[in-house]
DSSP file (Angstrom, degrees, kcal/mol; ACC not computed):
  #  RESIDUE AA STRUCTURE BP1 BP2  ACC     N-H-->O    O-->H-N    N-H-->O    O-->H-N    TCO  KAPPA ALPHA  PHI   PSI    X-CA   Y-CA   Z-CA
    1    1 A X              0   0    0      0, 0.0    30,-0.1     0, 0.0    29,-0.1   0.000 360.0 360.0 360.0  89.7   -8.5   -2.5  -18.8
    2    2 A X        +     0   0    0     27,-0.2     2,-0.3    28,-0.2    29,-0.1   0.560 360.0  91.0 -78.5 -24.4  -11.1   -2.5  -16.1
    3    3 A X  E     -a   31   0A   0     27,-0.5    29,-2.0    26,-0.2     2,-0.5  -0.500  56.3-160.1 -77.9 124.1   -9.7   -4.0  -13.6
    4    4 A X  E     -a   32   0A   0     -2,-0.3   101,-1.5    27,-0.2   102,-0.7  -0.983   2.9-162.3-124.8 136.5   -7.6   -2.3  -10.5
    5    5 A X  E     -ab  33 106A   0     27,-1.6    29,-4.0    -2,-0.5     2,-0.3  -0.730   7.4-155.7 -64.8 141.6   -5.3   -3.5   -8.1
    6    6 A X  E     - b   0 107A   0    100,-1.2   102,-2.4    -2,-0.3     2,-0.3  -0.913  10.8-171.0-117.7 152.6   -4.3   -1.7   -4.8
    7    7 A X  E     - b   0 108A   0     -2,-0.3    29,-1.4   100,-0.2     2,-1.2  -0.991  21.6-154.2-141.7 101.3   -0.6   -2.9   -3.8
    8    8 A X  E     -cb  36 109A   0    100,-2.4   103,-0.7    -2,-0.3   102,-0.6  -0.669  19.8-174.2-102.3 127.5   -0.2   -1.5   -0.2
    9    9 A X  E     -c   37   0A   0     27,-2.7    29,-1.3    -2,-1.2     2,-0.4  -0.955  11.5-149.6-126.5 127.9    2.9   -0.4    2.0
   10   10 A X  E >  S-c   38   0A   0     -2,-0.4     3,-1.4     3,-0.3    29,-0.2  -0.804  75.6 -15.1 -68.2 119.9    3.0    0.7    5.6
   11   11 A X  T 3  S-     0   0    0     27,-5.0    28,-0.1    -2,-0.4    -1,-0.1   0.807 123.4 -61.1  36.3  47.0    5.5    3.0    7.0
   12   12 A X  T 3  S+     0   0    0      1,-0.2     2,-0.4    26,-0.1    -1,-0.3   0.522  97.1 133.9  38.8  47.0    7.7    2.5    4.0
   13   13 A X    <   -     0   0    0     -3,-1.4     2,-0.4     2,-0.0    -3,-0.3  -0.928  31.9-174.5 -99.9 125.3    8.3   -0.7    4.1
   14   14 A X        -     0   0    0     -2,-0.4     2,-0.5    -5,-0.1    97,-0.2  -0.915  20.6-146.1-144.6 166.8    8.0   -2.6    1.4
   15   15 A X     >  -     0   0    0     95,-0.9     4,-0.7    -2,-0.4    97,-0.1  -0.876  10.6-152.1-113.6 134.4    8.2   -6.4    0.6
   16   16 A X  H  > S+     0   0    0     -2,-0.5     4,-2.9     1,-0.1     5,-0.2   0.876  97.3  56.3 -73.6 -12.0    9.9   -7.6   -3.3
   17   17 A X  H  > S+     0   0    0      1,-0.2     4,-3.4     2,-0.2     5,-0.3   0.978 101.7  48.7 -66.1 -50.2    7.8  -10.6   -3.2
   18   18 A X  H  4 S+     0   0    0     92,-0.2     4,-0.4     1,-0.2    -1,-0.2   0.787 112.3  52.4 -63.5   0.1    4.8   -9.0   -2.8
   19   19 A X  H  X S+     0   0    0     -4,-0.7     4,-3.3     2,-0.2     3,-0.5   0.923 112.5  42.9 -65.9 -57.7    5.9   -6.7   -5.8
   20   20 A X  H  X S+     0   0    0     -4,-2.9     4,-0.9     1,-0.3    -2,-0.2   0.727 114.2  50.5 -62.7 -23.9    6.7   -9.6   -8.1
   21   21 A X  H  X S+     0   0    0     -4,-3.4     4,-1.2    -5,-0.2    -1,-0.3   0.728 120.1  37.5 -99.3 -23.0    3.5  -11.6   -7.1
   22   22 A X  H  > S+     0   0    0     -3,-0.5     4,-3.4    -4,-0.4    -2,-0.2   0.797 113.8  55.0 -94.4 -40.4    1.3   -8.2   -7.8
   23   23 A X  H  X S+     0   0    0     -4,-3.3     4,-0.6     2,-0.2    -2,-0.2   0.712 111.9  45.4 -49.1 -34.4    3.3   -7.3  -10.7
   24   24 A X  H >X S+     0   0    0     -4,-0.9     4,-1.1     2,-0.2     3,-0.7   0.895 111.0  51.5 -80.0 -75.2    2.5  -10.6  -12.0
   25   25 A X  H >X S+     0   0    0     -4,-1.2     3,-1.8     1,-0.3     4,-1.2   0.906 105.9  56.4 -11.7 -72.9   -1.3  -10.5  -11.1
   26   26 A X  H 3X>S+     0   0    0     -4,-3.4     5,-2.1     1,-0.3     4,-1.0   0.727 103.7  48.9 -69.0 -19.1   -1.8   -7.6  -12.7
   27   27 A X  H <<5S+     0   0    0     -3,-0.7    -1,-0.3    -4,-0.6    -2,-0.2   0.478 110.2  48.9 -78.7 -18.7   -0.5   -8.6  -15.8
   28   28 A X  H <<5S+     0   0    0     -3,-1.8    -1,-0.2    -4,-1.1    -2,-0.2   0.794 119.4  44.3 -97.6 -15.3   -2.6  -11.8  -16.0
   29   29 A X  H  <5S-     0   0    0     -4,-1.2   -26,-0.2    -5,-0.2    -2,-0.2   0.605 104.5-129.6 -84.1 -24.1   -5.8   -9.4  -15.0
   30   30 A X  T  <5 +     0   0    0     -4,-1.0   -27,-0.5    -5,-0.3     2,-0.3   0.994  55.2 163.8  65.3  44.8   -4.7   -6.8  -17.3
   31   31 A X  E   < -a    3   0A   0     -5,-2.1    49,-0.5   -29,-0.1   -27,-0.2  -0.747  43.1-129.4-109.0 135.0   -5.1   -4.5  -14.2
   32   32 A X  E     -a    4   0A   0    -29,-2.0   -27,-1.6    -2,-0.3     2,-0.4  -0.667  30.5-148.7 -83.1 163.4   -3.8   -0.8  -13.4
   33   33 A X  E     -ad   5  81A   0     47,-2.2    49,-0.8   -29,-0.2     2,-0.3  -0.942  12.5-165.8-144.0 122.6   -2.1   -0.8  -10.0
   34   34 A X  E     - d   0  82A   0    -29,-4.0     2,-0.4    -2,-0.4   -27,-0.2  -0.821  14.4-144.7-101.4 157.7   -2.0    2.1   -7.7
   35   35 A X  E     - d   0  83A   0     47,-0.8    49,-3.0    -2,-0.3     2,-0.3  -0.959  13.0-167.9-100.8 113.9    0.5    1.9   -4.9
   36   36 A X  E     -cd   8  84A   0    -29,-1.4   -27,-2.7    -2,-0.4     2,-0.4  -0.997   3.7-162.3-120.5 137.9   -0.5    3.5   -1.4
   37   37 A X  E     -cd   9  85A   0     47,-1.6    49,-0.6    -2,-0.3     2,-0.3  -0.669  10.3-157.4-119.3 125.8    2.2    4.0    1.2
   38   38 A X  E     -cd  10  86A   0    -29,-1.3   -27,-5.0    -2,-0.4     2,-0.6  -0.988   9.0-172.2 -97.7 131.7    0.8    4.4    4.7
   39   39 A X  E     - d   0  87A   0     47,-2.3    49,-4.8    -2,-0.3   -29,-0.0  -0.861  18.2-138.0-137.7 121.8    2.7    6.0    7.2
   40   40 A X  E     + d   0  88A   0     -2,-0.6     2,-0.4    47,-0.2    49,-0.2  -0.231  36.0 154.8 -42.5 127.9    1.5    6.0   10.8
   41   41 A X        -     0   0    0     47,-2.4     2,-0.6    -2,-0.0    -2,-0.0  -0.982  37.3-136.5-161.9-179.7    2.0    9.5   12.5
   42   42 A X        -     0   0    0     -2,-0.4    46,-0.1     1,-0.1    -2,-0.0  -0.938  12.7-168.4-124.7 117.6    0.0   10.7   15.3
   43   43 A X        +     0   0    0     -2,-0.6     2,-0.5     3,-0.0     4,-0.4   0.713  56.3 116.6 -83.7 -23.8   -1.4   15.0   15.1
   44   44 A X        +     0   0    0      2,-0.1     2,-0.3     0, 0.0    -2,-0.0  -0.297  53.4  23.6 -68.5 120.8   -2.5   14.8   18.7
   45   45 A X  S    S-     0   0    0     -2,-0.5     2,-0.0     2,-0.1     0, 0.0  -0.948  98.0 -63.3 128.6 178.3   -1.1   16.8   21.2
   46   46 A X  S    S+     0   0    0     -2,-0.3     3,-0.1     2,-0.0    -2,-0.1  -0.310  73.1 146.6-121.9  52.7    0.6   19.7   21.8
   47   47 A X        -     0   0    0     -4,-0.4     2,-0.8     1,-0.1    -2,-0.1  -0.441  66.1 -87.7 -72.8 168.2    4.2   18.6   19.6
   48   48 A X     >  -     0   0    0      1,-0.1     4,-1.2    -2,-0.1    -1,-0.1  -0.500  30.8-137.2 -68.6 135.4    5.7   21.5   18.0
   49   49 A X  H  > S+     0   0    0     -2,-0.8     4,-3.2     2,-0.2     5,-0.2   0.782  97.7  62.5 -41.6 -44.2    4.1   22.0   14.6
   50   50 A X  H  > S+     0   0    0      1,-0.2     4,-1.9     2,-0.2     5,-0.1   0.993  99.8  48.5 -66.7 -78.1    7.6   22.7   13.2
   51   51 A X  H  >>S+     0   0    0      2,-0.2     4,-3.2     1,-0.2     5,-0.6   0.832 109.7  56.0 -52.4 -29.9    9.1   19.5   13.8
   52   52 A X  H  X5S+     0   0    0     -4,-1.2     4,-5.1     2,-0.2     5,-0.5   0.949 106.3  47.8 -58.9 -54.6    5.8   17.6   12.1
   53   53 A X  H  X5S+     0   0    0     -4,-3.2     4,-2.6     1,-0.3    -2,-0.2   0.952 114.6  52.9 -66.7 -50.0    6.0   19.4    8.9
   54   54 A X  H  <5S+     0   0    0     -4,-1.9    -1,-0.3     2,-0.2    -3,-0.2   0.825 113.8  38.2 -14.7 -65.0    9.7   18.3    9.2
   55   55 A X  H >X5S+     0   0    0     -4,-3.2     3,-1.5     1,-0.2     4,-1.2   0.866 112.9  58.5 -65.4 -40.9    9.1   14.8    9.8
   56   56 A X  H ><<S+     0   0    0     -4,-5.1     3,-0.6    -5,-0.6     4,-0.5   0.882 110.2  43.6 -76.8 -23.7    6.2   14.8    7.3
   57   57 A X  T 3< S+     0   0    0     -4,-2.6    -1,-0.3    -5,-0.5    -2,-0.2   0.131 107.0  55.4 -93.0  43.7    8.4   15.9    4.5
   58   58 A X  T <> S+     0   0    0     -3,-1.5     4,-0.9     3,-0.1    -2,-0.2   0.192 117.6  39.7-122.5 -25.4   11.4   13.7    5.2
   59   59 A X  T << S+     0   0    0     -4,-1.2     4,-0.5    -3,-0.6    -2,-0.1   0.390 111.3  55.2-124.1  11.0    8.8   10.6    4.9
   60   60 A X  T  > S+     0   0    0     -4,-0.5     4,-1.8    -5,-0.2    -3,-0.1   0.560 114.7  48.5-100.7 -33.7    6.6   12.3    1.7
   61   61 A X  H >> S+     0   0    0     -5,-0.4     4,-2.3     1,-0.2     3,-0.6   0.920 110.6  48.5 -63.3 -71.0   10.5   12.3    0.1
   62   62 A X  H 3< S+     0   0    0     -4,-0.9     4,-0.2     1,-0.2    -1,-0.2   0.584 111.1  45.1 -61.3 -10.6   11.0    9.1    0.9
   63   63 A X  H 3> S+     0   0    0     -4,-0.5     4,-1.5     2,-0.2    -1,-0.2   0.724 100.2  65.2 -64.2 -38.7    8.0    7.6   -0.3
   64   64 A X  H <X S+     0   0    0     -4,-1.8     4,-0.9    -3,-0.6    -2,-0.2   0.651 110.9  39.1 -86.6 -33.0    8.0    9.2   -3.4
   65   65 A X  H  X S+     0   0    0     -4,-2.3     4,-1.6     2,-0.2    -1,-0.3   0.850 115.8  53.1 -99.5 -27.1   11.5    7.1   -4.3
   66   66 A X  H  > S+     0   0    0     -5,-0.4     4,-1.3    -4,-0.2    -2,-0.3   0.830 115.5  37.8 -64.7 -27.3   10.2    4.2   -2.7
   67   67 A X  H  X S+     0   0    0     -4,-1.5     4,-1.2     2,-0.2    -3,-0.2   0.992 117.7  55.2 -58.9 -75.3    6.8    4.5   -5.0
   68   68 A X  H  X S+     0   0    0     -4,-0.9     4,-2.1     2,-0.2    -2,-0.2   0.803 107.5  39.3 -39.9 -81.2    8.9    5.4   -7.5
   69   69 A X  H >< S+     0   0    0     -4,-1.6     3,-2.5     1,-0.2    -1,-0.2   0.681 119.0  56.5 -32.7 -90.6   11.8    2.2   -7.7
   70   70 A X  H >< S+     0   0    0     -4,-1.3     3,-1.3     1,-0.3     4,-0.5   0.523 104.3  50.0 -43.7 -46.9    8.7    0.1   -7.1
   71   71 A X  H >X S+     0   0    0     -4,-1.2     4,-3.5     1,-0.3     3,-2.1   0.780  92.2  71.4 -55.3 -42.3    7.0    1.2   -9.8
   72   72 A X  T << S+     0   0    0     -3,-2.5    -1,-0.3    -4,-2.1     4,-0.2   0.368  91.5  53.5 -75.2  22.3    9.2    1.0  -12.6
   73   73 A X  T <> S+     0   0    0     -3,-1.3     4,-1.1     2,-0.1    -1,-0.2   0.345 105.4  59.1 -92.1 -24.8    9.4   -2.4  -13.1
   74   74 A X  T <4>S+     0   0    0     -3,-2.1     5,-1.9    -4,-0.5    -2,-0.2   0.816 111.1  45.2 -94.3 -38.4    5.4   -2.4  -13.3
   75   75 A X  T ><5S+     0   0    0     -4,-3.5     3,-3.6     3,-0.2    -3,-0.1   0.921  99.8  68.5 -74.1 -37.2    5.8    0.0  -16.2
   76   76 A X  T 345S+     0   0    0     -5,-0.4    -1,-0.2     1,-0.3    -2,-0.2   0.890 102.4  49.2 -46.2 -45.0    8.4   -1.8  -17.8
   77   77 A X  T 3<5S-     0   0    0     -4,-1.1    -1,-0.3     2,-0.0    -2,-0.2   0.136 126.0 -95.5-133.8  79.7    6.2   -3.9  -18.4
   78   78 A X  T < 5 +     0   0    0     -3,-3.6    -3,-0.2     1,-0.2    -2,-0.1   0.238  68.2 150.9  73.2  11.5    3.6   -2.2  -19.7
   79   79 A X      < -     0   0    0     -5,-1.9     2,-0.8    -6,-0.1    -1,-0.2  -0.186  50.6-121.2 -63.4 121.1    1.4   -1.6  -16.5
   80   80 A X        -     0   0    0    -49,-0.5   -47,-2.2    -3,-0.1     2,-0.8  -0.766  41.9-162.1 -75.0 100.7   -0.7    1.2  -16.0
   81   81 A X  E     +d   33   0A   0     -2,-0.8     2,-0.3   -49,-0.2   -47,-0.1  -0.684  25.6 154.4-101.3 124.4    0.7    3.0  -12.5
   82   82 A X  E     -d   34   0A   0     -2,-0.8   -47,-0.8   -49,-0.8     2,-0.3  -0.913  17.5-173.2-119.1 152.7   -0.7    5.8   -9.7
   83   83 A X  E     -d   35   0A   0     -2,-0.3     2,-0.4   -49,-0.2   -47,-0.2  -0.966   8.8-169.7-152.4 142.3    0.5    5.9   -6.3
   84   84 A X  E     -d   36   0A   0    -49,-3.0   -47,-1.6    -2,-0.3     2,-0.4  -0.817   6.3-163.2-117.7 148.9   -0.5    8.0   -3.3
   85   85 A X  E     -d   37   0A   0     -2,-0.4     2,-0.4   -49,-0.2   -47,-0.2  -0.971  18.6-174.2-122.1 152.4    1.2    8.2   -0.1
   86   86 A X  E     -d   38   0A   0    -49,-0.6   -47,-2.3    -2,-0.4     2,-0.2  -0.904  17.8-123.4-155.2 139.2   -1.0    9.7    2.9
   87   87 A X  E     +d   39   0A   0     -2,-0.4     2,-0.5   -49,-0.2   -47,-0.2  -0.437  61.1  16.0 -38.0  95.3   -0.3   10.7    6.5
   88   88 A X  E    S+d   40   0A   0    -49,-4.8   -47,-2.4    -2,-0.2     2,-0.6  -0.911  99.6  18.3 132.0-127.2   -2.0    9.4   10.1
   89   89 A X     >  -     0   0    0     -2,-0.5     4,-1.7   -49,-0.2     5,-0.2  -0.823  61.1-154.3 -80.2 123.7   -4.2    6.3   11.2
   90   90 A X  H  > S+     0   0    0     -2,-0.6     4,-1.6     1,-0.2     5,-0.2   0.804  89.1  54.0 -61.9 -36.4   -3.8    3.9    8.7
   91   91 A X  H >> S+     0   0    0      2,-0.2     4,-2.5     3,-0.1     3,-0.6   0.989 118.6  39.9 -63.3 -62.4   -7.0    2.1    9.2
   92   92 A X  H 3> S+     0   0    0      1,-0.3     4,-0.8     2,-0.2    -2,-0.2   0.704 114.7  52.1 -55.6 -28.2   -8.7    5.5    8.8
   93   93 A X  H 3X S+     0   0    0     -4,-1.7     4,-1.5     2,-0.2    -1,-0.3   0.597 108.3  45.9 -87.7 -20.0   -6.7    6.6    6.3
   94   94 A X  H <X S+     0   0    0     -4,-1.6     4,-2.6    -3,-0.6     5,-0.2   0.682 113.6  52.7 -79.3 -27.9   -6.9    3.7    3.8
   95   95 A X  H  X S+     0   0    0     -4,-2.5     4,-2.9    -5,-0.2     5,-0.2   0.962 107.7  53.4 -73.4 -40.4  -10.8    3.7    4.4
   96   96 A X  H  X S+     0   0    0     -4,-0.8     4,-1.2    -5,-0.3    -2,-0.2   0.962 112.1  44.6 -31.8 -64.1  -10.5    7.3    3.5
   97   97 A X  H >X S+     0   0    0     -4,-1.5     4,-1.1     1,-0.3     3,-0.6   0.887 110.6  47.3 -58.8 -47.0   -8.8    6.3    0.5
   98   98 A X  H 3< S+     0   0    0     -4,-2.6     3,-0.4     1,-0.2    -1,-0.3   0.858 106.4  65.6 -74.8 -25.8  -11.0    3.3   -0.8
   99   99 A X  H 3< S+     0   0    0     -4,-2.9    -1,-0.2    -5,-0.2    -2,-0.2   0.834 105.6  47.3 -55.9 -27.4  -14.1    5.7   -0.1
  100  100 A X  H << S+     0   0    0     -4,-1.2    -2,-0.2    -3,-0.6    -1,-0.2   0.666 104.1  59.6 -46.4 -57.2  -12.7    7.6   -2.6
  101  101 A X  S  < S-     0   0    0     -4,-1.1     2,-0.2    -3,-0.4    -3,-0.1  -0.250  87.4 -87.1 -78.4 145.5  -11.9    5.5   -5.5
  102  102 A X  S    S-     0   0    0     -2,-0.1    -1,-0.1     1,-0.1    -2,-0.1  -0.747  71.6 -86.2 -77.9 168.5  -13.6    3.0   -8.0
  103  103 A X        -     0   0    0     -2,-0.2     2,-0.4     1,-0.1   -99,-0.2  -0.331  41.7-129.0 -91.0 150.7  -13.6   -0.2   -6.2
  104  104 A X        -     0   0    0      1,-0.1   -99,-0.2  -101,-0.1    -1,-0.1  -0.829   4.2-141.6-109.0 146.9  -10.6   -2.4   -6.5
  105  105 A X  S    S+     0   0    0   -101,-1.5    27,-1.3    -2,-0.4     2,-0.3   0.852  86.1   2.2 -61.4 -24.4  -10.7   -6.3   -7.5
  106  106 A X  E     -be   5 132A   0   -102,-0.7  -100,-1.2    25,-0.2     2,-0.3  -0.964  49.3-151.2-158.1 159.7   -7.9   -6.8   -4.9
  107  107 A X  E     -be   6 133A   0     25,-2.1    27,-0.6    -2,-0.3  -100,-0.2  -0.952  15.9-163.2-132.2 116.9   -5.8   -5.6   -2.5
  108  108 A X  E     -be   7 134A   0   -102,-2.4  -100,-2.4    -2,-0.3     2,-1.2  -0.637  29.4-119.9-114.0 154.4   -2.3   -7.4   -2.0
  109  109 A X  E >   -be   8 135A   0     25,-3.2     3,-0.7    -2,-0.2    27,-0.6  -0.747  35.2-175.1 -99.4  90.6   -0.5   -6.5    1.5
  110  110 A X  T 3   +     0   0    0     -2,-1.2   -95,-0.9  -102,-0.6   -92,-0.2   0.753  65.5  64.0 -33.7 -65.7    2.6   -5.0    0.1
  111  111 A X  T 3  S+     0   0    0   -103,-0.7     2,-0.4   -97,-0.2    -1,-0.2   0.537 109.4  17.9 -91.1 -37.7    4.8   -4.3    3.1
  112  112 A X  S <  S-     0   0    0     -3,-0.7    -1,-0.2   -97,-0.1    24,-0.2  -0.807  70.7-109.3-139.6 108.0    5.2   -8.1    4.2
  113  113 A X  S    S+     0   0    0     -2,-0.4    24,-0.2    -3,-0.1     3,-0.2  -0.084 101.8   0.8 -55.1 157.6    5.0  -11.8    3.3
  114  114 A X  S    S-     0   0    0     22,-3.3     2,-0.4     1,-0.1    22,-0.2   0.160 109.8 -66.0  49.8 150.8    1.9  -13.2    5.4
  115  115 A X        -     0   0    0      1,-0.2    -1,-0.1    20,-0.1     5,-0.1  -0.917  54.1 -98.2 -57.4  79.2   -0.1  -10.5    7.6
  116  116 A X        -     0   0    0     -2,-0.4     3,-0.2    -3,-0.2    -1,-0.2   0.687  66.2 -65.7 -61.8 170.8    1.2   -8.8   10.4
  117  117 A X    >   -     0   0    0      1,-0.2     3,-1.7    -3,-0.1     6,-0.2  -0.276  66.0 -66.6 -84.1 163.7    0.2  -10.4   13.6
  118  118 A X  T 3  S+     0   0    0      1,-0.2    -1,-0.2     5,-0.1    -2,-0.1   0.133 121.4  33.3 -22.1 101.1   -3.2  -10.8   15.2
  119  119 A X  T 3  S+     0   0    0     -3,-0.2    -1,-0.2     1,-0.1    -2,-0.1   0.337  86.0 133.0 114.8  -8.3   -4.6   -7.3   16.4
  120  120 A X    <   -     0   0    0     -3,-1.7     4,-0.4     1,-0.1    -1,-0.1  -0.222  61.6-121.7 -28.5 140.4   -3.0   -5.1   13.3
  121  121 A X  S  > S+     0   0    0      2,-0.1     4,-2.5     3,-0.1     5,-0.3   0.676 108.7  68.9 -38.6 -37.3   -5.1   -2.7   11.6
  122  122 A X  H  > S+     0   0    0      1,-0.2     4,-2.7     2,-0.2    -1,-0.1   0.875 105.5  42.9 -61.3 -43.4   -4.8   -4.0    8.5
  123  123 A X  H  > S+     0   0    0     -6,-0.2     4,-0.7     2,-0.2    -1,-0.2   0.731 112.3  50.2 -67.5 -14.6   -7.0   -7.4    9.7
  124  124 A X  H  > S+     0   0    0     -4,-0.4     4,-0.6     2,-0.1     3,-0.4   0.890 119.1  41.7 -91.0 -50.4   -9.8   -5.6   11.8
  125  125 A X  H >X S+     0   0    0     -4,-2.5     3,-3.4     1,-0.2     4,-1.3   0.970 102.7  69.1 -68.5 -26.4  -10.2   -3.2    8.5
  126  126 A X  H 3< S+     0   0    0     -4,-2.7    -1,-0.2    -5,-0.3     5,-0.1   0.892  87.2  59.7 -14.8 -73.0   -9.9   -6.2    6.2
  127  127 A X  H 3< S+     0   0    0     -4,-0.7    -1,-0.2    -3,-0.4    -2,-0.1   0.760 109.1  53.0 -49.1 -25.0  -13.6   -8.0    7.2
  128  128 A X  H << S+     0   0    0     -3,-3.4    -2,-0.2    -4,-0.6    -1,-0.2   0.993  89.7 103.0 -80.2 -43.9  -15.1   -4.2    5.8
  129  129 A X     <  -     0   0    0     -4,-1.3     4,-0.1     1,-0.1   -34,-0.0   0.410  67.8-145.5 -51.6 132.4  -13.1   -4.5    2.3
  130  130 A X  S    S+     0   0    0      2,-0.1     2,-0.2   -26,-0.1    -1,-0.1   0.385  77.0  37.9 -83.0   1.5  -15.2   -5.5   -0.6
  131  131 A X  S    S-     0   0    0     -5,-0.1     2,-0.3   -24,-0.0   -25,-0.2  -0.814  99.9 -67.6-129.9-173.5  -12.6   -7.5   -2.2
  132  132 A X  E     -e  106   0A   0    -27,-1.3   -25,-2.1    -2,-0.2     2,-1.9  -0.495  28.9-138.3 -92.5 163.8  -10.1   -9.7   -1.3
  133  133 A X  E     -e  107   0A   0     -2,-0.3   -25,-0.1   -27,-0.2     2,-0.1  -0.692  27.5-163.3-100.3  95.6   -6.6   -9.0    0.7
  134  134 A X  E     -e  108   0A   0     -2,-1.9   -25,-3.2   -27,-0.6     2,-0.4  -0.341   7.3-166.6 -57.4 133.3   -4.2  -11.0   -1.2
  135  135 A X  E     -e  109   0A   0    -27,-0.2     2,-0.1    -2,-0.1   -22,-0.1  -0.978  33.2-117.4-142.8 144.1   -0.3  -11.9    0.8
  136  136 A X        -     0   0    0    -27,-0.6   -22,-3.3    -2,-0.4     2,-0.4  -0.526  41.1-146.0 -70.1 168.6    2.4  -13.1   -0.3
  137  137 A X        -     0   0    0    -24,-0.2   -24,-0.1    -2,-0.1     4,-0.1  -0.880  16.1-158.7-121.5 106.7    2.6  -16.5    1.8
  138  138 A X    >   +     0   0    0     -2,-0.4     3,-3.1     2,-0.1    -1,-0.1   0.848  65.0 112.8 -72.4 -15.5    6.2  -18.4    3.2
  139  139 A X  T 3  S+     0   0    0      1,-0.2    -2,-0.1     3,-0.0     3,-0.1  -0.412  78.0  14.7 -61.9 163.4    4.2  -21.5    3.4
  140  140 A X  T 3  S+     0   0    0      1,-0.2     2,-0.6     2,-0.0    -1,-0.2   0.412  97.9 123.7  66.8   7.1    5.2  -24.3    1.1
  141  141 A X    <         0   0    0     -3,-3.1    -1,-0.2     1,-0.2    -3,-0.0  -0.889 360.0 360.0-105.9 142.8    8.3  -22.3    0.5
  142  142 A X              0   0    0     -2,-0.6    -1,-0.2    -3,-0.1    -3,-0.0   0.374 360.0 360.0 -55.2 360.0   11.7  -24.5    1.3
């Protein structure tokens, strides 16, 4: 097992097609699949301090059972899984993340069917990605 998948979620939203269609994937790749949860949040400014670390553990909880469901279905059957949640611009913080890592064969856009509309983050970092970003699609579906 050589192979990795990234399965990705924005601001804990997360999509089941693109679960079953990754879950699925990986199993015909024989692929581990980390899960990373992005969650926008903004440090700049003069907010109180107190209320961040509030909000940032209210949305590190609530990833951690959203990784968590998603993931056991991927173990069930048999799936190798990690998942990371991280904090802030999401484009910066998912390059962060893939700088990091061994390179993955794909990256399926978790969070939505099709890509969020024209001017997203996820498409302007896309064109750097060294593999492809896989979606689930509603065309062809009745």
């Amino acid at each position: 097992m050589f192979r990795n998948i990234l399965i990705l979620f924005e601001n804990h939203q997360v999509c089941s097609e693109a679960l079953t269609y990754g879950r699925e994937f990986a199993a015909r790749m024989d692929a581990r699949v980390t899960f990373l949860m992005l969650k926008h949040m903004r440090f700049a400014g003069r907010t109180l301090l107190v209320s961040k670390r509030s909000a940032l553990s209210r949305s590190e909880d609530k990833a951690a059972q959203i990784l968590s469901q998603a993931a056991e279905p991927f173990i069930q059957h048999g799936l190798e899984v990690s998942s990371a949640f991280r904090v802030g611009e999401p484009a910066q913080e998912l390059l962060k993340f893939l700088a990091d890592r061994q390179p993955f064969q794909a990256i399926i856009w978790g969070s939505a069917m099709d890509l969020p509309a024209k001017g997203h983050w996820i498409g302007r970092v896309s064109i750097h990605m060294e593999c492809p970003l896989l979606t689930v699609s509603k065309k062809g579906r009745g």
